[in-house]
C-alpha positions, 0 to 999 in steps of 0.5 A: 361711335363711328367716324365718317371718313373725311371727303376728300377733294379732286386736285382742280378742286384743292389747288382752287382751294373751293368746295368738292362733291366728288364721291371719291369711295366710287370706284370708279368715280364720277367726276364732280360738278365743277369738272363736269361743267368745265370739261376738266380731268377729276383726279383724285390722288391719295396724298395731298397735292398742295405742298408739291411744290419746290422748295427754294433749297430744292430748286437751288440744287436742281439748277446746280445740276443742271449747270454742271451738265450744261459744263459736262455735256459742252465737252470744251466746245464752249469752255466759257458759256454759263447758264443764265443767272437765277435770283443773282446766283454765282456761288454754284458748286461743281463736282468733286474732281481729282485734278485742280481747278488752274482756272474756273470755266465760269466766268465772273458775272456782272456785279450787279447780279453777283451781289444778289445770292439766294439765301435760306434758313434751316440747317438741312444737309445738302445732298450729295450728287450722283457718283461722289461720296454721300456727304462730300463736301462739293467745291464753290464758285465765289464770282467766278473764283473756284476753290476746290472741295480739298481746299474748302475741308482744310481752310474749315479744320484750320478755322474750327481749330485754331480761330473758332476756340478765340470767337466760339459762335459757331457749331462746329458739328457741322459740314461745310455743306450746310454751312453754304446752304445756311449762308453762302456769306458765312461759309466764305467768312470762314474760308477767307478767316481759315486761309490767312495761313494756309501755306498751301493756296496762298491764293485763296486769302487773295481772291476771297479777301477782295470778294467778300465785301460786296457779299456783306453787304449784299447779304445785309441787304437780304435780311433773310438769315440775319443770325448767320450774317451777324455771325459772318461779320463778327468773324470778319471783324474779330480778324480784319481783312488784309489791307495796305491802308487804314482807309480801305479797312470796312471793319468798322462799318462792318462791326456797326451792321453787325451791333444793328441787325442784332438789336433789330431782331432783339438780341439785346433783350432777354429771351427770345426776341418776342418783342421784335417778331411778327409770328409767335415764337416758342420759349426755348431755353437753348435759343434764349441762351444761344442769343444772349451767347452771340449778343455778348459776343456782339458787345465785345466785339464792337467795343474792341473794334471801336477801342482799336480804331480810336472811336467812341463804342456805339453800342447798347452794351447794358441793355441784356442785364435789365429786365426780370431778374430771375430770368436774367439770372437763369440765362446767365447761369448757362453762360461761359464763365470765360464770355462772362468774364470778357463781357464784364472787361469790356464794359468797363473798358466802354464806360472808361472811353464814354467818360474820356470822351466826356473830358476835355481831352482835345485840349492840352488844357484838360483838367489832369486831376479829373483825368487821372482819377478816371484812371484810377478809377477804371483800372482799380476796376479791372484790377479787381476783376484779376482774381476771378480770371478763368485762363491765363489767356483772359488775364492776358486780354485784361491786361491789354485792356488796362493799357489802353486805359493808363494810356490816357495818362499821355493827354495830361500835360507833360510839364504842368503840373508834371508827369504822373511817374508812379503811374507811367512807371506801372504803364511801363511795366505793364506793357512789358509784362503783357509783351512777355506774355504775348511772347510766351503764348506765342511760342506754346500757341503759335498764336500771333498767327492767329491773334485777334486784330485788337491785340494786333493794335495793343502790341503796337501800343504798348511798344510806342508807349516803351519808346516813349518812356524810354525817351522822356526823363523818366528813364533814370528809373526804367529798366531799359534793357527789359524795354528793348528786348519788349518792343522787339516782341511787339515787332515781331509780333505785328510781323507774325500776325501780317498775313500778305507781304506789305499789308498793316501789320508788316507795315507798322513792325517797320514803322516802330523799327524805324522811329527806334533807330530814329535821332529826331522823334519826338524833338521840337522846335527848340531843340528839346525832346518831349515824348511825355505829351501828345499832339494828335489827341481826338483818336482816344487811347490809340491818339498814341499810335497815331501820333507816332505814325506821324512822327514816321511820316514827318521824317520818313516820308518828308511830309509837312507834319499837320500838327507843327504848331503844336511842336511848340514844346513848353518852355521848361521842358527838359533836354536830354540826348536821344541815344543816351548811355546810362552809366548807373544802375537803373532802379527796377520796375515795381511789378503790378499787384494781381496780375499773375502774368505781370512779371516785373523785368530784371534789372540790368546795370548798363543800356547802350541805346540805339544798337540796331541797324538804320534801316530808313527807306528810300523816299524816292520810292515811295510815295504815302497819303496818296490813294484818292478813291481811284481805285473804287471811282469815290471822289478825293478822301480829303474832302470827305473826312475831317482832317484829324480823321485824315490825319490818323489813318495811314495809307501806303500806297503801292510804291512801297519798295519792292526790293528785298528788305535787310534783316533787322537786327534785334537788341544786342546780345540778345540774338534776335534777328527779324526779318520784314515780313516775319 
């Protein structure tokens, strides 16, 4: 039985989408009616005409043609003159050069404009233009901020790795081409992660750290790629922007938009998000498990960010694991064992700071037996996750994660009913340990330079809650030689992971120099030091950090210390000297069961304290807490923020000093010598 041939429509007629009767086998044909009566030319072509139209991709790089040869055919005779912005667009490549690009010959647009770049999905391959190599990765322009093609291919093999194997969501199969075309967000998230420590344009990391962050939020906005921004944000978060001041940090922000565009298209439910789409989508198990890979990652991410500002974690961590069972179980057989096992650490680490938070634990008053039994609680929990760590790298996060749990041990009250010393004795070994092991990783790895900003802020920790102990009465049971040498890691640390001279990290590895070397930290009122409580006690595990900031600040900076009230230590509070000299053998630390990382300290027999060099700045020049939004046109912080919020975040402003810092030098007669900035 034969077919007869489907008719075929002259072009007027399809683009008018209404009914043809042109005879098109008549050769050659007669017009239709419809052309006819309106005098129109009746074509008919052989392939459809409907789908002619540009594609958004498509008419993106003809307008990125057509500004290169507008460049090209000026000849220098108007070095600054651009074409006019389309949908907002500033990040147009340029041609592949020889030379290096000194200074961009487009100007920054208007920021109102260059906050509105043109997205699209797919992962199609950018074409390549006349006269350069097929595939060659093409130069961008970020608000008028140029990096050249070699720059861009070297800051993406330095992230693919070094930074991606930490935080492995994205596919590093493809080119920084298709990167841009994906998302321009998440291709600068990826340079300005891989240019942190690119010794060869220092520059890069400058200008881009300080455009980026309109980019998030104008590609929020959008909403017309939300995995690829999710995925932008995470890798901002995982590595923290560069800055000089805790409040011009946007990582949280930034960490909470991330957790809310991925449970806005359902990545906190199994499957592929049916639930929360408008067309109906095709049960693939490759982006079943794609998604629940990233949500994973999402759940981590926002709990350390969380856990590392002091902020109770709002996430909906739990919500992958309800459901169908068996299809939960099939996709979790396809999960990395590694995310897997940090996905598990980190819900405990969440239902441990949920159930801090439940306490009383702004009172020095709080019931220290229903705290200290929540600690044991959660770190028999994590402990008993020890033996199925995948890598060592993993038991070392797991430890990290105990310390912010034991130390919680610092709200109970120092002397009523008294310090809990089996335990701070085993915080006291575990900060070391983990020290130690940071240190190792760091010299087989090279991996401060590339460390995570919560294991940055862990380090610190674990050194104040070591100074700490050190000074309190418990030190006739520590080994304090071990101690030294440990908290001098963690400031060299911290100094190894600062990325630009004076931002957060090389600021805090002074900090701690500083109170080490310090005769009046911790010393109340009444002459008695007491470095067992806490005064600031509202920022969770990381109310010690902030505490012994302000500790810095009361006698560094000479500022009138918010929580003198509270110095009023106890009444039986015990004295001993700052700088002691322990004349007896110290007993050694007992090394923590199941942590193959966890190597107890060797004894030692005599500690003389206080052996480096005071190195106090001169408080004539400079000048801290005194950034008022200027900078941003935002009224005065103080009148936004409660005053326990004020009070933690540090801000230094730009009068830190700029002469040349002496060397620190490191514990005696261990060698160390440690400069500013690392």
């Amino acid at each position: 039985m034969m077919t007869t041939p489907r008719r075929k429509a002259c072009v007027e007629c399809r683009q008018q989408k209404i009914r043809c009767d042109v005879e098109q086998h008549k050769t050659p044909h007669e017009a239709c009616s419809r052309c006819k009566k309106m005098n129109l030319e009746c074509r008919i072509l052989p392939t459809s005409t409907r789908n002619l139209r540009q594609t958004k991709a498509e008419m993106r790089r003809e307008l990125e043609e057509l500004r290169w040869n507008m460049r090209q055919g000026t000849d220098g005779a108007h070095p600054h003159s651009t074409p006019s912005n389309v949908e907002g667009q500033t990040f147009s490549p340029l041609e592949p050069g020889s030379g290096t690009f000194s200074h961009p010959s487009v100007p920054p647009t208007d920021a109102s404009t260059s906050l509105s770049p043109a997205f699209e999905s797919g992962h199609s391959r950018v074409g390549s233009r006349k006269g350069s190599p097929q595939g060659a990765t093409l130069p961008r322009i970020l608000d008028g901020y140029v990096v050249e093609a070699k720059r861009i291919d070297d800051c993406f093999t330095l992230f693919f790795t070094q930074y991606r194997p930490l935080l492995p969501i994205l596919d590093s199969s493809m080119t920084p081409n298709e990167y841009y075309e994906l998302s321009p967000f998440l291709f600068w998230s990826i340079i300005v992660t891989g240019s942190r420590k690119y010794s060869d344009d220092p520059a890069i990391l400058d200008k881009t750290s300080q455009l980026i962050t309109p980019l998030a939020f104008s590609s929020m906005a959008l909403r017309s790629t939300p995995i690829p921004v999710i995925q932008g944000l995470l890798i901002l978060c995982t590595w923290r922007l560069p800055t000089n001041s805790m409040y011009k940090d946007m990582t949280h922000v930034l960490c909470g938009a991330a957790v809310h565009l991925a449970t806005q298209i359902g990545l906190h439910v199994t499957g592929v998000g049916q639930d929360f789409a408008r067309i109906p989508l095709k049960k693939d198990q490759d982006e079943k498990i794609f998604r629940a890979k990233l949500w994973m990652h999402c759940v981590i991410v926002s709990i350390r960010t969380s856990c590392a500002e002091g902020i109770p974690p709002l996430v909906v961590a739990e919500s992958f694991f309800h459901g169908d069972e068996r299809d939960r179980e099939d996709t979790l057989a396809y999960l990395p064992p590694g995310l897997q096992f940090q996905h598990k650490v980190h819900i405990i680490l969440l239902k441990a700071m949920a159930a801090m938070v439940r306490t009383d634990l702004n009172s020095v008053n709080c019931d220290v037996r229903v705290l200290r039994s929540l600690i044991s609680v959660f770190d028999s929990q994590l402990l008993s996750l020890a033996a199925s760590s995948p890598s060592e790298l993993d038991t070392f996060q797991l430890n990290c994660v105990r310390i912010h749990v034991l130390a919680y041990h610092f709200f109970a009250h120092p002397t009523n009913p008294g310090p809990d010393v089996e335990d701070l004795i085993r915080l006291y070994s575990l900060c070391i340990s983990t020290i130690q092991a940071a240190n190792a990783i760091t010299q087989q790895t090279n991996s401060a330079t590339i460390s995570q900003s919560f294991i940055d802020r862990t380090m610190a920790l674990a050194g104040f809650v070591i100074l700490k102990l050190t000074r309190s009465p418990l030190a006739q049971h520590l080994d304090l030689a071990a101690g030294e040498r440990a908290y001098f890691y963690a400031v060299q640390f911290n100094n190894n992971a600062s990325v630009q001279a004076g931002d957060i990290g090389s600021r805090c590895a002074q900090i701690m120099t500083n109170l080490w070397n310090s005769s009046k930290v911790f010393r109340r009122k009444n002459g008695a030091i007491e470095s067992l409580g806490l005064r600031l006690r509202r920022r969770l595990s990381m109310s010690v950090s902030f505490d012994m900031f302000w500790y810095w600040r009361e006698e560094f900076a000479h500022l009138t210390n918010p929580y003198s009230a509270e110095d009023s230590g106890p009444s039986n509070a015990q004295t001993q000297p700052t700088t002691p000299v322990y004349e007896k053998e110290v007993k050694e630390v007992t090394r923590p069961t199941g942590l193959p990382l966890a190597q107890a300290p060797a004894p030692v027999t005599k500690f003389q304290s206080n052996t480096m060099n005071q190195i106090q700045p001169n408080p004539a020049t400079m000048s801290f807490d005194t950034w008022d939004g200027s900078e941003y046109n935002v009224p005065p912080m103080l009148e936004q923020f409660p005053d326990y919020d004020w009070a933690a975040g540090f801000d230094f402003s730009n009068e830190w000093p700029n002469v040349p810092m002496p060397p620190i030098a490191g514990p005696a007669g261990t060698g160390y010598n440690f400069g500013v900035n690392g």
